[in-house]
N, C-alpha and C positions, 0 to 999 in steps of 0.2 A: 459251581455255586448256583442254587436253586433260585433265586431272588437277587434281579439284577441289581435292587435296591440294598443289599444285604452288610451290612458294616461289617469286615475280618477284621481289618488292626487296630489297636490306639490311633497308631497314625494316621491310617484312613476316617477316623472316629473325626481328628483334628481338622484334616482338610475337607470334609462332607461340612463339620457345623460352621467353619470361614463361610463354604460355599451359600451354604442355606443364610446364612446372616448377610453378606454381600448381597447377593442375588435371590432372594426368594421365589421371585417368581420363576425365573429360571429352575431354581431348585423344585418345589414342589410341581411344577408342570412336568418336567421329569421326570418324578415319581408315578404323577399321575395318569402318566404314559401306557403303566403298566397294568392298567383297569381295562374291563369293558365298556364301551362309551356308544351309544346310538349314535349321540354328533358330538363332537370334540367344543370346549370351552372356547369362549372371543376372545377371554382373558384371565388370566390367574386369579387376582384380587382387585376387591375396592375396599377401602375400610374408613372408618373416622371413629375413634374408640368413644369419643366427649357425646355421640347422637345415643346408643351405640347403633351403628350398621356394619354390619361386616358380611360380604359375598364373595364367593371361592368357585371358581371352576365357573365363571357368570356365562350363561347360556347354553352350558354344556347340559346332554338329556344324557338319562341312563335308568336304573333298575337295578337298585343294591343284591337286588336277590340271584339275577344275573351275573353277578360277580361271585355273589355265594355259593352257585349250583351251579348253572345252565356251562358255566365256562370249564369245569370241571370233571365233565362227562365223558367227552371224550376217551382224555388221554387218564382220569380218576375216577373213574364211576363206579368201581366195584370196593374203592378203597371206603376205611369206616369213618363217614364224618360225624358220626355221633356215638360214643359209647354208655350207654346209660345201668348204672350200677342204683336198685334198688333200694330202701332203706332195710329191707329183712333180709338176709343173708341166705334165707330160704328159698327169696325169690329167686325166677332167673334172672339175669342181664340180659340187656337187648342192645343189639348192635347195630347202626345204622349205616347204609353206606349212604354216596352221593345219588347214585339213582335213587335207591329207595327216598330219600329225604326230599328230592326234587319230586317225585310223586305225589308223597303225602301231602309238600307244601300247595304244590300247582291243584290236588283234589280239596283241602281244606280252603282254599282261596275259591275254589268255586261255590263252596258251603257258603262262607262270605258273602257273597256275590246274591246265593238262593234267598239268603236272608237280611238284602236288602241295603248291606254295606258297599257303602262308593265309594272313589278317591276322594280323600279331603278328608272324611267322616272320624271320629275320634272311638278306637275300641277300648274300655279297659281288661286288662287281663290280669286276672285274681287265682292264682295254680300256684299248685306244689312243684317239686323241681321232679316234674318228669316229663319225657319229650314233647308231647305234646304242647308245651308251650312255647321251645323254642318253634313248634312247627308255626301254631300259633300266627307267633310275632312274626315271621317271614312269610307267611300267608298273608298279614295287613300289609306288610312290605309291598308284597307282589303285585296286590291291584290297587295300590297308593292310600292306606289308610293310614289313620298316624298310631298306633299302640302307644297306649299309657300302662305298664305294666306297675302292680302294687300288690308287695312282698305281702306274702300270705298269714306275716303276725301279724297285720294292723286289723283295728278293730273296725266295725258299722261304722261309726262313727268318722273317723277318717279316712273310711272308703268314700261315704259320702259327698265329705269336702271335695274331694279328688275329683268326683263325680259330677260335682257340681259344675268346679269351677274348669273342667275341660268338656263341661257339656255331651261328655259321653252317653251314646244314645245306646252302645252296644256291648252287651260283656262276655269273657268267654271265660269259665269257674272250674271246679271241679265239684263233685258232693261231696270231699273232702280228702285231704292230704294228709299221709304217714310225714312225722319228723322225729326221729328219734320211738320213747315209747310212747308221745300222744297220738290222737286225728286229732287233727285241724276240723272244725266243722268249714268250709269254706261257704257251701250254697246258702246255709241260715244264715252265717252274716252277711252276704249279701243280698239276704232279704229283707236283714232289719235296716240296712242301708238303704235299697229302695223306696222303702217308708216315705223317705224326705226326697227319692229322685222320681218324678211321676214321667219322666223324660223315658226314661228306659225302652226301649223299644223292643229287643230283643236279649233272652241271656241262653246263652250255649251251654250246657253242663258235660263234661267230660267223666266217665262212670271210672272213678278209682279205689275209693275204700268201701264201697255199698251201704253209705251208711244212709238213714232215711231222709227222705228230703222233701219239699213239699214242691213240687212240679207245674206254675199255673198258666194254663190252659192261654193259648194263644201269645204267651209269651218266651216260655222257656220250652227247650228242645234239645235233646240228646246227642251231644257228639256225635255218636256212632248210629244212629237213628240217620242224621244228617249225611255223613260219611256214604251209606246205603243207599240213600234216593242218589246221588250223585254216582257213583257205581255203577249203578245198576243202569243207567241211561248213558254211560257213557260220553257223556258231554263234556269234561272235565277240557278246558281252554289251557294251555300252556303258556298261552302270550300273557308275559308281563308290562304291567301299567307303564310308560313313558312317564318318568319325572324328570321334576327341573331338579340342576343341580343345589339348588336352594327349598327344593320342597322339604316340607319338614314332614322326616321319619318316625319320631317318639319323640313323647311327652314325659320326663319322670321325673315324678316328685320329692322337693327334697327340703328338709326342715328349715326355717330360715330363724332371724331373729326378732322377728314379730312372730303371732302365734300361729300362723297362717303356712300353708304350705306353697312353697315355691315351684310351678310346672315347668321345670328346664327342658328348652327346645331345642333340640339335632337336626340335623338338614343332612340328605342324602348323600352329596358327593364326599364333604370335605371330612363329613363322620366314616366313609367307608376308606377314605385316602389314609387320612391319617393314623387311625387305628389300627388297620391293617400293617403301617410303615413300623409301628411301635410296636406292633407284637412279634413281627420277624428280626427284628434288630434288638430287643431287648432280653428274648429268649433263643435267641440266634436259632431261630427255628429249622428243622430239617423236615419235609417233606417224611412221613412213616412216625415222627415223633407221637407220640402220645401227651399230651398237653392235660393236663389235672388243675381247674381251678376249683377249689371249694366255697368260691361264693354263693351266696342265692342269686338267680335271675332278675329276683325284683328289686337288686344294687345296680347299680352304674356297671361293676367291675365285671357282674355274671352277663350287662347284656354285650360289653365289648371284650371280653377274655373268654368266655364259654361262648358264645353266637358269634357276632358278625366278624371279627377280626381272624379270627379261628378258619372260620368257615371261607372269606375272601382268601385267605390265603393255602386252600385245599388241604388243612389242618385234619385230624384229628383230634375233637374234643369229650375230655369223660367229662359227666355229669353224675352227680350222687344225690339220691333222694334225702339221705337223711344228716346224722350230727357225728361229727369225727368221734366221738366217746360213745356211740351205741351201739350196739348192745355190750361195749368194753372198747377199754382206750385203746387197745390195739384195731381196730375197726381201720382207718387211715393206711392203717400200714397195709394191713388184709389188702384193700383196695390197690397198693404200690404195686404189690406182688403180684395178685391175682391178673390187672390189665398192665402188667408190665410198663408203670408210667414214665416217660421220660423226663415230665418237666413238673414239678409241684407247686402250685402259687396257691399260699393261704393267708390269715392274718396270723400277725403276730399273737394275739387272743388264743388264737387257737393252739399255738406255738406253746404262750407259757401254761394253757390248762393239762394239755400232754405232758408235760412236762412235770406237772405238780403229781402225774400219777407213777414217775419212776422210771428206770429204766424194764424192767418186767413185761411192759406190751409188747416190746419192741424184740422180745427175744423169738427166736426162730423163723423171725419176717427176713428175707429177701429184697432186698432193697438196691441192688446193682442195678436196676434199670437206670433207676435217677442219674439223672449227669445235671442238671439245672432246677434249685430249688428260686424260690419268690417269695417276697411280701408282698403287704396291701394294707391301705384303710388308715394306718395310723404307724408313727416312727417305728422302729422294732427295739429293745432295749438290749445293750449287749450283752448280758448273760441267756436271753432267749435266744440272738445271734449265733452264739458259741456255742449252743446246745444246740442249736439246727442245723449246724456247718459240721462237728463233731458226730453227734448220731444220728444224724439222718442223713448226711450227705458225706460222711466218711470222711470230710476233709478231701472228696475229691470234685466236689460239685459245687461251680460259684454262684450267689447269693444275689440278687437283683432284688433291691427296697427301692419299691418304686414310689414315689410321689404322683398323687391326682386328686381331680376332685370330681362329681360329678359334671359340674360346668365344664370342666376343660375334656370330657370326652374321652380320652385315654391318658395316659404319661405324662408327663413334662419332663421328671429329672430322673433319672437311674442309673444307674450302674448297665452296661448292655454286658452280658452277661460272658466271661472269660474272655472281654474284649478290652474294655478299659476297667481301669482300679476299680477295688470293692473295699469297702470301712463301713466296720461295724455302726449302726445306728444313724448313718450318711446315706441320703440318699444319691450323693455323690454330684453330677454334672448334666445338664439339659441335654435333653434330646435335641437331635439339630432341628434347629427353624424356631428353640424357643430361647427368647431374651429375658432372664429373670435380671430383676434389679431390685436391691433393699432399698429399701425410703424412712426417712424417721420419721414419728410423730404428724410433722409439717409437710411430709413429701417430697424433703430435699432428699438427694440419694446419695448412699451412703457408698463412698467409694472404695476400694482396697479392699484387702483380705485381713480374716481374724479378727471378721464386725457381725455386728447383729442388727436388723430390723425387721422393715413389714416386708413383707414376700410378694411384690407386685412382678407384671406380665409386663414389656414393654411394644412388642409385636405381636399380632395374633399368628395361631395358627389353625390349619382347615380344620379340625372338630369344638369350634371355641362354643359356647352358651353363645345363640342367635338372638333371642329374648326368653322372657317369661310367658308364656300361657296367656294370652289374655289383658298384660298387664306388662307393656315394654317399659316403661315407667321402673317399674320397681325394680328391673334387669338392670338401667341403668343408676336407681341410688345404689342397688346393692355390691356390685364392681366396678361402676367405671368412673364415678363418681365420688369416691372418698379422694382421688389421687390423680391431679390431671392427666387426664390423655395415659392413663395405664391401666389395666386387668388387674384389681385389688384381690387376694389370694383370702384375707382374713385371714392368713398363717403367720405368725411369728418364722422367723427364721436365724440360721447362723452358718457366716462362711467361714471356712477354716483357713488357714495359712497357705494351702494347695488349689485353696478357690472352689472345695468342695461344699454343697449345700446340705446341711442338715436342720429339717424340719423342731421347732421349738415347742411347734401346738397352736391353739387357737386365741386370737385378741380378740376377735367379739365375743356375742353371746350366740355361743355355739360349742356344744359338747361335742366330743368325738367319744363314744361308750362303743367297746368293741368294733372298735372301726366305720360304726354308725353313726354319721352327725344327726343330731338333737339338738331343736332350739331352745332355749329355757323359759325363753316365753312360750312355749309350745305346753311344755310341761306346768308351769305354772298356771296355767289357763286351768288346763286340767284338774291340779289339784283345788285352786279355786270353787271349780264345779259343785265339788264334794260338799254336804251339807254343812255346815258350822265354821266353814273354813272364810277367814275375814280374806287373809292377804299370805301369800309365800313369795318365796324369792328360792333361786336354784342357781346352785354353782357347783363347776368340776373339782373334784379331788383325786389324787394318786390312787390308783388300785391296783392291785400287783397283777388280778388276771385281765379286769377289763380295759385298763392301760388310764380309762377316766372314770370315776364313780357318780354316781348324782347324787348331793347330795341337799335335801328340801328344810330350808327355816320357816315353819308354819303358822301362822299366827292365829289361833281359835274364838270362836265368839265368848266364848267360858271354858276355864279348864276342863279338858276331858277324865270324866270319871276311870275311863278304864285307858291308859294313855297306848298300850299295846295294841288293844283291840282297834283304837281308833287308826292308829298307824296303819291296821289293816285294810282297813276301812277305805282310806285314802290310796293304797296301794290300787287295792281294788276298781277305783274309779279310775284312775289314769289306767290301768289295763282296759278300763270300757273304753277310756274317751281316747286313747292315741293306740295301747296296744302294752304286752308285758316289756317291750324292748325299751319303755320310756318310766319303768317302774323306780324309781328314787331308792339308793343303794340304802341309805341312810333318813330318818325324817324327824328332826329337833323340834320341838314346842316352843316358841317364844314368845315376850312378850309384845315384843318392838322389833322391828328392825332401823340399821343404822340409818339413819337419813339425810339427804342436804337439807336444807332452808328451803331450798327450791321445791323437797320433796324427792330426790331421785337417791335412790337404793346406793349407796358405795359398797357395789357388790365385791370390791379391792377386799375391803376387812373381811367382810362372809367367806370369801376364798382360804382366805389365809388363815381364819378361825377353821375352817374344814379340812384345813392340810395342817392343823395343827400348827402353823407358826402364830402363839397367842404372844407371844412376847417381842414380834417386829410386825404392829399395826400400822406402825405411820402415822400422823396426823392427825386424829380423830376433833379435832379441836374446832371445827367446820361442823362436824354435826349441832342436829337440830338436839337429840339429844343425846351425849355423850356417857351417859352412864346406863347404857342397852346394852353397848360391849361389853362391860363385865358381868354381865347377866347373861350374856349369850355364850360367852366364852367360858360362864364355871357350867352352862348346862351341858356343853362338846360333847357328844355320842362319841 
C-alpha cells in the first residue's frame, strides 16, 4: 500500500472516521506524520468557531513546496508530474518531470526574488491553463508569498476589485490565452485594470499567443527575458522560505452575497495535510496513475486537484489548455487515449453537454485506461450519472461526486472511490474528521435519517476558511455566525434512510452556474451599471446543461424601443463589469418587482416565476403591491 494513510475497505472507511471523530487530534497528527516538516507541531488544534480562530499544526515550520518536489527526487524525479496537453491538437505536449518542475520552480522563484517580491507580499496571477502557472504559484509558495490566482474570464473590472482589496503590488499574466477557438487578450485587460491600481509595482508577461501588447517600460518584463538574466548568472538559491504552519498560502476569490468579492484565506500546513489526505483516499490513488481534472487553475478545485494535492502526493497530473468540445466533442476522449488517463474528475456541465452531442465522439476512442471517473462543482443529475458510468466508464469504473466548497479547501463528503457505496446524485458520507449536522431554520438539529435541512460543519478540519482577506468580520457573519458554534455551508441538503448526504443547492443568494458560484448581488450590481437600468433582481433557475441559469427581472427608466437589442446591451455590460461567466441566461422587462412594506425583494415568487411554477406563489398578500405578479408572470420569457 503506497500511502500509509490510504483507506482499502468499507470497514476500515468505518473505523478511520470513529477514530478521527473520537480522537482528532490523535487522528490528524498521524496523518500529518507523513509530510515534511522543518520542526514538528506543539499541538494539533486550537479552535473557537463563534471568534472565528481556528490553528492546526500550531508551531509546526515547513514549505508546502518541499512536500511538493524537493521530497520526491530522490526516490521520483524522472517520473512526470506535470503533463500538459495544449488547446491545438497541432501543438506538442509537454511533459514534466519532478526534477524538471523543481528547477523551473526554484529558477522562477528567483525571478521573484530579482523583482522585488518577499515573504508576506501578495502576487496576482492572471494565465491561461498552461504550466507556467502552476510553476508560478509554487514559485510564491517557495519564498513565502501569498498568490491570489484570478481565472482568466474575469473582466478589468473585477481584476481590479481583487487588486485592490489584496493590495497586490505584483502580477504575473500572459499576452494572452488559447481557450477553445478564442485568445483571451489577458495583458490589455490587465492594463485597463491598472488604470484604478497605481499600487502595481511589477507585472511579468509570459510570451504565449504573440498577440500585441503594449510593454511599459520600468514596469513590465518578459517571462523569459527574466528566466535568462537568472541562467545566465547562475545564482538560482534552492532554499525554500520557512513558514509557520499558519502562514497563509493564497488568497482566492470567491462571489459572495453582497456585491463584493470574498478573498478566502489557506494557511500552509492544514491546506497541504488535508487535501493531500482527500485526494489519495477519495481517488484511491496509485503511485504511476495519470490523474485528469478538467478544471481551470483559477477554481478552488484546479489549485487542490491539479497542483498541490496531486503533486504532495508524487502524482502525476494532466492539465488541458482548452474546452472539452474543441475543436469536436470528441476532444476529452482524444486526451483519455492519447495520455492514457487513469482517473477523470470533471463537472457534471461538462458531462451533460457531451452528452447532448450523442454517442458519435466517443466512437473509435480507447478508453480502458479509466478505472476511476469524478465529479465537481455541483450535484450530478442521474441521467448524466448513468451516462458517465455507462459510456465512459463501461460500468467498470466507480464514480466519486464529491462535495466542497471553495472555503472548505478540498472535500468534505464522497463516495472514496470502489471503497464505500456509490448513489447516483449522493454525494454519499463525510470524509473522516468531518461532522456534517442538518439544522432547521432556528438551528435546532435535525436528527435521524430521511430528513432535510441546512448543511452546517460541526468540527473543523485542517484546510477550513482561516478568514477573509482583510476583513475577519465578514468571514465570521458569513459562516460561523448564522448558526451557533457551527461552519454554515449555505447548502440545503437531504439524508436519506442509509444516512447518505445528498446536496439540495443553494439557501442563500448564491448561484452555482456550471459549477461556478455567482452572487446575485454581484450580478445585479452589474446590470444596474448599464445605462437606463432603475433596479434588477436575479434568481437561479433549472437548466438542463448549466444545472442553474440566471435569470435578470429588470426594471427600465422607459420602455426600451428595441427590447432585443437592449437585452444586448445589458449582456454586454455585465461581460465588462464581472466577465461572460456571469452573463443572465434569460432578461424580463418589468414594471415592479414583488415587494415587502419594508421594501425587501420576495425573491421566493421571482424564483418560482422563473422555474415556471406560476400557480404555487404562496402568499403574496404581504406585498406592498400585489398585482406586479400577474404582470410579471404573463410577461415569463
Amino acid at each position: 500500500m503506497p500511502y500509509p494513510f490510504q483507506i482499502t475497505s468499507y470497514d476500515q472507511y468505518k473505523e478511520t472516521y470513529k477514530h478521527s471523530v473520537e480522537q482528532p487530534d490523535e487522528f490528524w497528527g498521524g496523518v500529518a506524520e507523513n509530510f515534511t516538516w522543518r520542526k514538528k507541531w506543539d499541538k494539533v488544534l486550537e479552535w473557537d468557531f463563534r471568534k472565528p480562530d481556528i490553528k492546526w499544526f500550531i508551531n509546526g515550520k515547513l514549505n508546502i513546496t518541499e512536500n511538493c518536489l524537493d521530497r520526491h527526487l530522490a526516490q521520483a524525479g524522472d517520473r512526470p508530474a506535470l503533463i500538459w496537453e495544449p488547446n491545438s491538437k497541432e501543438e506538442a505536449h509537454r511533459v514534466i518531470t519532478y526534477k524538471e518542475l523543481h528547477t523551473s520552480v526554484c529558477t522562477f522563484a528567483q525571478v521573484l526574488k530579482n523583482n522585488g517580491v518577499k515573504k508576506g507580499d501578495r502576487v496576482c496571477l492572471y494565465m491561461g491553463m498552461v504550466p507556467e502557472l502552476p510553476i508560478a504559484m509554487l514559485a510564491c509558495a517557495r519564498i513565502g508569498a501569498i498568490h491570489s490566482v484570478i481565472f482568466g474570464g474575469f473582466s478589468a473590472q473585477s481584476i481590479s476589485d481583487r487588486l485592490q482589496d489584496a493590495q497586490a503590488e505584483f502580477i504575473i499574466t500572459g499576452d494572452g490565452a488559447y481557450r477553445g477557438g478564442k485568445d483571451i487578450p489577458l495583458k490589455s485587460t490587465i492594463d485597463d485594470a491598472l488604470v484604478s491600481c497605481p499600487f502595481v509595482k511589477k507585472v511579468i508577461v509570459y510570451l504565449r499567443t504573440h498577440t500585441p501588447i503594449s510593454m511599459i517600460k520600468g514596469r513590465d518584463v518578459w517571462w523569459d527575458d527574466e528566466i535568462k538574466k537568472v541562467t545566465a548568472h547562475g545564482n538560482i538559491s534552492t532554499e525554500a522560505e520557512e513558514m509557520d504552519a499558519e502562514d497563509p498560502l493564497f488568497i482566492l476569490y470567491t462571489s459572495g452575497s453582497t456585491g463584493k468579492p470574498k478573498g478566502v484565506v489557506h494557511t500552509s500546513a492544514g491546506y497541504m495535510v488535508y487535501t493531500t489526505y482527500t485526494f489519495v483516499n477519495i481517488f484511491q490513488y496509485q503511485p504511476g496513475d495519470v490523474h485528469f481534472c478538467t478544471a481551470d487553475i483559477g477554481w478552488i478545485t484546479g489549485h487542490t486537484y491539479i497542483v498541490y494535492s496531486v503533486l504532495c502526493a508524487g502524482g502525476t497530473s494532466l492539465m488541458y489548455e482548452g474546452l472539452p468540445t474543441w475543436p469536436d466533442a470528441g476532444r476529452m476522449w482524444d486526451i483519455v487515449d492519447k495520455h492514457k488517463v487513469n482517473i477523470l474528475y470533471t463537472a457534471p456541465t461538462a458531462i451533460r453537454s457531451l452528452m447532448a452531442y450523442g454517442l458519435a465522439p466517443l466512437e473509435g476512442k480507447d478508453l480502458s485506461s479509466l478505472k476511476i471517473l469524478g465529479t465537481v462543482g455541483e450535484p450530478i443529475n442521474e441521467e448524466a450519472w448513468h451516462w458517465y458510468d455507462v459510456h465512459i466508464g463501461k460500468k467498470r469504473c466507480p464514480i466519486v461526486d464529491t462535495w466542497w466548497q471553495t472555503e472548505t479547501g478540498a472535500t468534505l463528503i464522497s463516495n472514496l472511490a470502489g471503497v464505500t457505496p456509490a448513489k447516483p446524485s449522493y454525494a454519499t458520507l463525510p470524509l473522516p474528521g468531518i461532522q456534517p449536522v442538518l439544522v432547521d431554520e432556528q438551528g435546532k438539529e435535525i436528527t435521524g435519517n430521511d430528513v432535510s435541512g441546512n448543511l452546517c460543519i460541526r468540527f473543523p478540519w485542517p484546510s477550513i476558511i482561516r478568514t477573509t482577506y482583510g476583513d475577519h468580520e465578514r468571514c465570521r457573519t458569513n459562516y460561523f455566525a448564522t448558526y451557533d458554534n457551527m461552519y454554515f455551508t449555505g447548502d440545503g441538503c437531504y439524508r436519506d434512510e442509509n444516512g447518505f448526504y445528498r446536496i439540495t443547492g443553494r439557501v442563500d443568494d448564491v448561484l452555482n452556474v456550471s459549477g461556478h458560484r455567482i452572487g446575485t448581488a454581484e450580478v445585479e450590481n452589474a446590470i444596474n451599471m448599464h445605462t437606463g437600468v432603475l433596479e434588477s433582481a436575479v434568481v437561479g433557475y433549472p437548466h438542463d446543461l448549466k444545472g442553474q441559469g440566471i435569470y435578470a427581472y429588470v426594471i427600465m427608466e422607459a420602455d426600451p424601443e428595441d427590447a432585443k437589442l437592449t437585452q444586448s446591451d445589458i449582456l454586454q455590460t455585465v461581460t465588462r463589469v464581472i466577465g461572460p461567466i456571469a452573463r443572465p441566461d434569460k432578461i424580463q422587462f418589468v414594471k415592479g418587482l414583488p415587494k415587502t412594506r419594508s421594501g425587501k425583494i420576495m425573491r421566493r415568487i421571482l424564483r418560482k416565476i422563473a422555474e415556471g411554477e406560476i400557480n404555487n406563489l404562496g402568499d403574496t398578500s404581504t406585498l406592498l403591491d400585489p398585482g406586479i405578479v400577474n404582470e410579471i408572470k404573463e410577461g415569463r420569457i
